[in-house]
Every structure is written in C-alpha cells, then in structure tokens.
C-alpha positions as CSV (number, residue, x, y, z in Angstrom):
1,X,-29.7,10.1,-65.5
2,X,-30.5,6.3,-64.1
3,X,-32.4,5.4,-61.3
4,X,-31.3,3.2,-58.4
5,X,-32.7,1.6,-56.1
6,X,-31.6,1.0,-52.1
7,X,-32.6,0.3,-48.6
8,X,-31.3,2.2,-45.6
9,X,-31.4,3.6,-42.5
10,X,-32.0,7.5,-41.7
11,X,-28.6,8.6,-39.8
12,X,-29.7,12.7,-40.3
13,X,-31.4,15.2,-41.9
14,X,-30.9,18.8,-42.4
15,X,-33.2,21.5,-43.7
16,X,-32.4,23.4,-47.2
17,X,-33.5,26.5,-48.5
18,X,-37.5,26.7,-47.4
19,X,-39.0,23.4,-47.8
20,X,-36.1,21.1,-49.3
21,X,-34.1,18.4,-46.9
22,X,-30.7,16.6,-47.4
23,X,-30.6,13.4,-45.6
24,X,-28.2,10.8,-44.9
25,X,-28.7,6.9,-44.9
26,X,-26.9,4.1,-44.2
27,X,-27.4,1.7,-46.9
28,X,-27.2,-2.5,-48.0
29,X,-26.2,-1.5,-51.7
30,X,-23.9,1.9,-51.1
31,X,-23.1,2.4,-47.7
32,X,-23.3,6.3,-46.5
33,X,-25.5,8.0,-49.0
34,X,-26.9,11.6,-49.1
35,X,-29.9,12.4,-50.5
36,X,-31.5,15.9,-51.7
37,X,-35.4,15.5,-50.9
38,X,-37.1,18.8,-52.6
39,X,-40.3,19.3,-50.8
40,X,-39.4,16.9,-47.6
41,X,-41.0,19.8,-45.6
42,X,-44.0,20.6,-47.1
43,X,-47.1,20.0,-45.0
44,X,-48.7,18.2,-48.9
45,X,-46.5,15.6,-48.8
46,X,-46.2,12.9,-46.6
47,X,-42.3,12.2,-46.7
48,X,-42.0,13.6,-43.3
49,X,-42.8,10.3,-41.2
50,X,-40.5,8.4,-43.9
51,X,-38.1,10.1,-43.4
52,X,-37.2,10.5,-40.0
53,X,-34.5,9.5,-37.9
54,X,-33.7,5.9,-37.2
55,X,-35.8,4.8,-39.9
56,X,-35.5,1.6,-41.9
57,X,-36.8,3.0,-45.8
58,X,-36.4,1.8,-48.8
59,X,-35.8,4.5,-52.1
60,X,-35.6,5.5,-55.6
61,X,-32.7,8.1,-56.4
62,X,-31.3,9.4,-59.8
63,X,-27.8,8.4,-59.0
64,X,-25.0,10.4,-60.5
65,X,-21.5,8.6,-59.3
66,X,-19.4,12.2,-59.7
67,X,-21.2,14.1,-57.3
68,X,-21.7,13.2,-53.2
69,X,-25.0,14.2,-53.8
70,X,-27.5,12.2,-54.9
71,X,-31.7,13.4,-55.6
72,X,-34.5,11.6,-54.2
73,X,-37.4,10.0,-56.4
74,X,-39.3,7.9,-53.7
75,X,-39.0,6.6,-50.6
76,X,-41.1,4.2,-48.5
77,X,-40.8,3.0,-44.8
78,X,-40.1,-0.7,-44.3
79,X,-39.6,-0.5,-40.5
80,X,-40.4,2.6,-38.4
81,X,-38.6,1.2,-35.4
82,X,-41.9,2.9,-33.2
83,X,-40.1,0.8,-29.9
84,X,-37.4,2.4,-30.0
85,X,-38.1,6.0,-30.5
86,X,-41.2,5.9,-28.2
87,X,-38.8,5.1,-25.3
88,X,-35.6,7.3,-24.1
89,X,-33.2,4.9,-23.3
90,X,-33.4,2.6,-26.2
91,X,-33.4,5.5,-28.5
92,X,-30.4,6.8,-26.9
93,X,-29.0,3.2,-27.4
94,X,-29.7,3.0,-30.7
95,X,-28.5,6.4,-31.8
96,X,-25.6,5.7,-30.1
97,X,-25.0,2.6,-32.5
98,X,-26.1,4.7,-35.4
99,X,-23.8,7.6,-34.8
100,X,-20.7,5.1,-34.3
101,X,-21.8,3.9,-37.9
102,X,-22.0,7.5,-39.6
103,X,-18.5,8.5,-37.7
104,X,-17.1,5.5,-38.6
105,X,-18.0,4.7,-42.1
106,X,-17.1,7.3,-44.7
107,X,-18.0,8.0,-47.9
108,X,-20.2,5.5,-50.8
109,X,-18.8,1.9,-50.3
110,X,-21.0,-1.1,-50.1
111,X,-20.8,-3.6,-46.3
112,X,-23.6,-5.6,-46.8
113,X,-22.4,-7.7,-43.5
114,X,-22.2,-4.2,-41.6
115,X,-25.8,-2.9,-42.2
116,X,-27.2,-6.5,-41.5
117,X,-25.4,-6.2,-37.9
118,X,-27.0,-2.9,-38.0
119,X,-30.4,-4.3,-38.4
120,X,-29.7,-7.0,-36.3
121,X,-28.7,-4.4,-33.6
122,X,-31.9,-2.0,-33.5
123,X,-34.3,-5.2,-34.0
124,X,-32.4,-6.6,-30.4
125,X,-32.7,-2.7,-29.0
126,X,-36.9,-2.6,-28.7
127,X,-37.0,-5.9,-27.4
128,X,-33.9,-6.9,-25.0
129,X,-34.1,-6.1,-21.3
130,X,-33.2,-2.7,-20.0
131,X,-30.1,-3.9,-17.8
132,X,-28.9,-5.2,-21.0
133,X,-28.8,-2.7,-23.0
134,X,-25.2,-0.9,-22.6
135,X,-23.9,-3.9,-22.9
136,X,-25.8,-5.1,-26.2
137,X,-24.5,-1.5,-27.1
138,X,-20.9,-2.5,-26.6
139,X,-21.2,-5.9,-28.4
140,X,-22.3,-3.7,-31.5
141,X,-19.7,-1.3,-31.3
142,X,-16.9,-4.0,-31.0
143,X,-18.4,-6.2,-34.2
144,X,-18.4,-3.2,-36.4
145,X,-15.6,-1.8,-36.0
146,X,-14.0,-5.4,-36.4
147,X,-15.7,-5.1,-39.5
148,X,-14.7,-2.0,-40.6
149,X,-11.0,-3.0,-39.4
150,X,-10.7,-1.5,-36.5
151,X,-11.3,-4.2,-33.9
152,X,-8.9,-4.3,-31.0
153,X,-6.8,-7.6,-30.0
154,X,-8.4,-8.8,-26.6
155,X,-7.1,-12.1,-26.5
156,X,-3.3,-12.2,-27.2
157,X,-0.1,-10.2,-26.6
158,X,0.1,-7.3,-29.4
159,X,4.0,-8.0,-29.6
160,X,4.5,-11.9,-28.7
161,X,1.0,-13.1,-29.6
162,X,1.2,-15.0,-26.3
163,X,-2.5,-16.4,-25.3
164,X,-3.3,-13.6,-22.2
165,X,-6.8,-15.3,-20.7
166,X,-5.5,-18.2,-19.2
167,X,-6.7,-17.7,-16.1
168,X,-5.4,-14.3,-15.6
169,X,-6.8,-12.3,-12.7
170,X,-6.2,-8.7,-11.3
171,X,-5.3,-5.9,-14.3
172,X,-4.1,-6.6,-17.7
173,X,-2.1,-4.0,-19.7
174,X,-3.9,-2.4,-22.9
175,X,-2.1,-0.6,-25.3
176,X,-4.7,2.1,-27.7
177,X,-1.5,2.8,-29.9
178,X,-0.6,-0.4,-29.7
179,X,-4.1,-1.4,-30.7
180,X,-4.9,-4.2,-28.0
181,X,-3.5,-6.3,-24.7
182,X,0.0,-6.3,-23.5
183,X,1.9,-9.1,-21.5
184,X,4.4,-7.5,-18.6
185,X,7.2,-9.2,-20.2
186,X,6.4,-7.0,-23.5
187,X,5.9,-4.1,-21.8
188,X,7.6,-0.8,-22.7
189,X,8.6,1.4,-19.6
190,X,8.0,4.2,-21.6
191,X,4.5,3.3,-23.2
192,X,1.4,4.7,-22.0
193,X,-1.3,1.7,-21.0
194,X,-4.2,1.6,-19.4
195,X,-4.8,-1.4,-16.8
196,X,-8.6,-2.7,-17.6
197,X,-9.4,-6.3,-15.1
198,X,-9.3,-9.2,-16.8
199,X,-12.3,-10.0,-15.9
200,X,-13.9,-6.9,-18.2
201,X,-11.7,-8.1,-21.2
202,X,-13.0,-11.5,-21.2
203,X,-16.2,-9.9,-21.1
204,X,-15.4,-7.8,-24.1
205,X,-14.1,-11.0,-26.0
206,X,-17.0,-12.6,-25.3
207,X,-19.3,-9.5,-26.6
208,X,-17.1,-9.2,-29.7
209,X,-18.0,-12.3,-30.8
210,X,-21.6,-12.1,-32.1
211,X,-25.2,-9.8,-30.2
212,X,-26.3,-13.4,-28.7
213,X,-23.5,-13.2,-26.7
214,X,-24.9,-10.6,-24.6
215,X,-26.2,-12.8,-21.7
216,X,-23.7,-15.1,-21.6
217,X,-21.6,-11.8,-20.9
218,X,-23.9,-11.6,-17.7
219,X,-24.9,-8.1,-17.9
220,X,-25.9,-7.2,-14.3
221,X,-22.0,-7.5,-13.7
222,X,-20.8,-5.4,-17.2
223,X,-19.5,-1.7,-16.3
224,X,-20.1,0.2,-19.5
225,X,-18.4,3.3,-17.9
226,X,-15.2,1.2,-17.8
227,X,-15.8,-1.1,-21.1
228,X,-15.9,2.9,-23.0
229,X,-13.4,4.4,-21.0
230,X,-10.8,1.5,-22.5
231,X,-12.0,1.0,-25.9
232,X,-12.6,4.6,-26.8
233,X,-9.2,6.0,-27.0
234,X,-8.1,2.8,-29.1
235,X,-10.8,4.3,-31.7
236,X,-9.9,7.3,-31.8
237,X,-6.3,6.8,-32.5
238,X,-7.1,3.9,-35.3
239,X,-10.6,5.1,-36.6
240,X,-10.7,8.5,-38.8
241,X,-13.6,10.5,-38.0
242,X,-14.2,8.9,-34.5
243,X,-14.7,10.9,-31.4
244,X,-16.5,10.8,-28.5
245,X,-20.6,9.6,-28.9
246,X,-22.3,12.6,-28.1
247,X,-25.6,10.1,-27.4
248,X,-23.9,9.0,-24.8
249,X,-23.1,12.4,-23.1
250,X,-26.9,13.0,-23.6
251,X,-27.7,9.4,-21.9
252,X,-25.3,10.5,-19.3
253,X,-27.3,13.6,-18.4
254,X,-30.5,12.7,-18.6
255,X,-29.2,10.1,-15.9
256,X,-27.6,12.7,-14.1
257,X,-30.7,14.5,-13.6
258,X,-32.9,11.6,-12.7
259,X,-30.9,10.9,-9.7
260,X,-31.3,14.4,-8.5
C-alpha cells in the first residue's frame, strides 16, 4: 500500500476502541481527509499535542483510494496556532471558520485556493483587533463558499441583472431561493424575501471581495447578528450539509453570560 504525503488542518477527532483516534483534516493535496491514528491516546507517544484541534500538521498516510478511511504513519505540527486557542473569542472565531469548512466541503477533492484562504484566515484571527473579528469571520465565510460555488449575488438583480448599489438607501430585497438581491420591479408578490439595508450589503460586497477588506468594511459599524441572519438561510437552501454554526451558539452564550 503507498504512502502519501499532505498538509492539513485538524477539523475533529474522535476516540476508538481504547487508545486509537480517527481524525479529520482539511488538506492542500485532498481536501477532507480521515485518518485512523492507532495509539493517538497513549500517554508513550507524543501525537496528542499534534494532533489537536485547529492544528496546522503535516503527515504520512498509507493511502488506499477505495476506502474513506485512510491510516496514519506520521504526523508533525507545522503551526500550533497557540493565539488562537489560548484566547476564547478567537478560538470561537476560528472554529467557527473551520466548522463552515468541514459542513461545507464533503468528501476527498483537492481546493488548493480554499485551504490557502483557510490559512490566510486563522493567521489574520491571532493577530487582528477584537472588534474585528465577526466581521473578518464573515469575509471568510462569504470567499469560501464563493469558492466552493455557493456565493450569493450582492451586487445585481437575480432576474434582470440590473446594477442594485447605485446609491440605493433604505432596504433592498434578498431572495435565499433565489440565491441573492432582488429589484421591486422583479419582485414576486408571492416570494418570500428578506429586506437586509443597503448599507449592510455593500458591506458584505465589500467583505466578499478578499480578508484585507475588513477595515475598509469599517467594522465598529458591521452587525454580525444581521450579516448571519441574511446569509444563513441562502446556505442552507444551496449548500448540502450546512446548518446552523454551532460555534456561534457557544459564542453567543458565553456572551450571554458575561453580561449577566
């Protein structure tokens, strides 16, 4: 059986039988990949640290392309991401980024372009200012899903393709069947839309367009609550496997409870 070679970031890990684990990365060279690691848990071996969640490690597997299953040979940690996981909110940021990618990407097929936005992401998470960080999160979610082919149209009419942020103020129309913006004169009197400002969908076009973007988006203005609350039910009518980012109910609580 050959070996193979790959780079990748821990999305999970679950325990098997008494000292076994089966992980899942997301990789340069295969996308999602799970791996059988016998002995992860045993206190001899010093796998544990490697292999933990939201790390960057690189690995040696005996791949076998007819089973989902793949066995670890070796593994070693190329970043650790310690800023992140040593503080709350930018861990809850960037597992909210990484759970998008497991929900979203299914399966063993290769987007180089997609895990470098990935890295590109949690490198930006431990450094950028906390105000900025939901909306750094947003500009991530809407670049991968573009790349994965599921970004939403934020700039022109669905059905006429009519330019719709020429100086437009008040509420636009936004179809998530539909997959994107809606001009009145398009407008079905039985469809269902929501009525985002357009002020919050230039924001969005602007964040879609590349992570430097986030502070020309002027985050002390950006309302995450209402960025989510439009773009999530577009997902989860286009994107297989999506539903609700359960990193975000956790960020939500802890909030919750710190105001209390």
């Amino acid at each position: 059986m050959p070996l193979s070679k790959a780079e990748g970031l821990v999305l999970s890990g679950i325990k098997f039988g008494e000292t076994s684990k089966i992980i899942t990365l997301y990789t340069k060279e295969l996308g999602k990949l799970k791996l059988m690691v016998k002995g992860a848990r045993n206190p001899r071996r010093r796998l544990a640290s490697t292999l933990q969640f939201l790390s960057h490690i690189g690995v040696v597997f005996y791949l076998k392309e007819s089973r989902e299953l793949q066995f670890l040979s070796q593994a070693h940690l190329i970043n650790p991401f310690w800023e992140i996981k040593g503080d709350l909110d930018r861990f809850l940021t960037a597992s909210a980024g990484a759970e998008f990618i497991s929900r979203l990407q299914i399966g063993q097929e290769s987007h180089p372009d997609l895990f470098m936005l990935l890295m590109d992401f949690l490198g930006m998470v431990g450094n950028i200012g906390y105000q900025s960080l939901k909306t750094l999160l947003t500009s991530f979610l809407l670049q991968a899903s573009q790349l994965l082919g599921y970004g939403p149209s934020l700039s022109r009419c669905i059905h006429c393709k009519r330019e719709m942020l020429n100086g437009e103020k008040g509420n636009l129309l936004f179809s998530p069947e539909g997959g994107g913006v809606v001009c009145t004169g398009c407008a079905r009197g039985n469809g269902y839309y929501l009525k985002p400002s357009a002020d919050l969908v230039r924001t969005l076009r602007v964040l879609s367009s590349g992570l430097g973007k986030v502070d020309e988006a002027g985050s002390g203005n950006f309302d995450f609550k209402d960025a989510y609350q439009l773009l999530s039910p577009f997902w989860e009518y286009y994107a297989p496997g999506y539903r609700s980012l359960k990193s975000l109910d956790v960020w939500r609580e802890v909030k919750d409870g710190q105001e209390k």
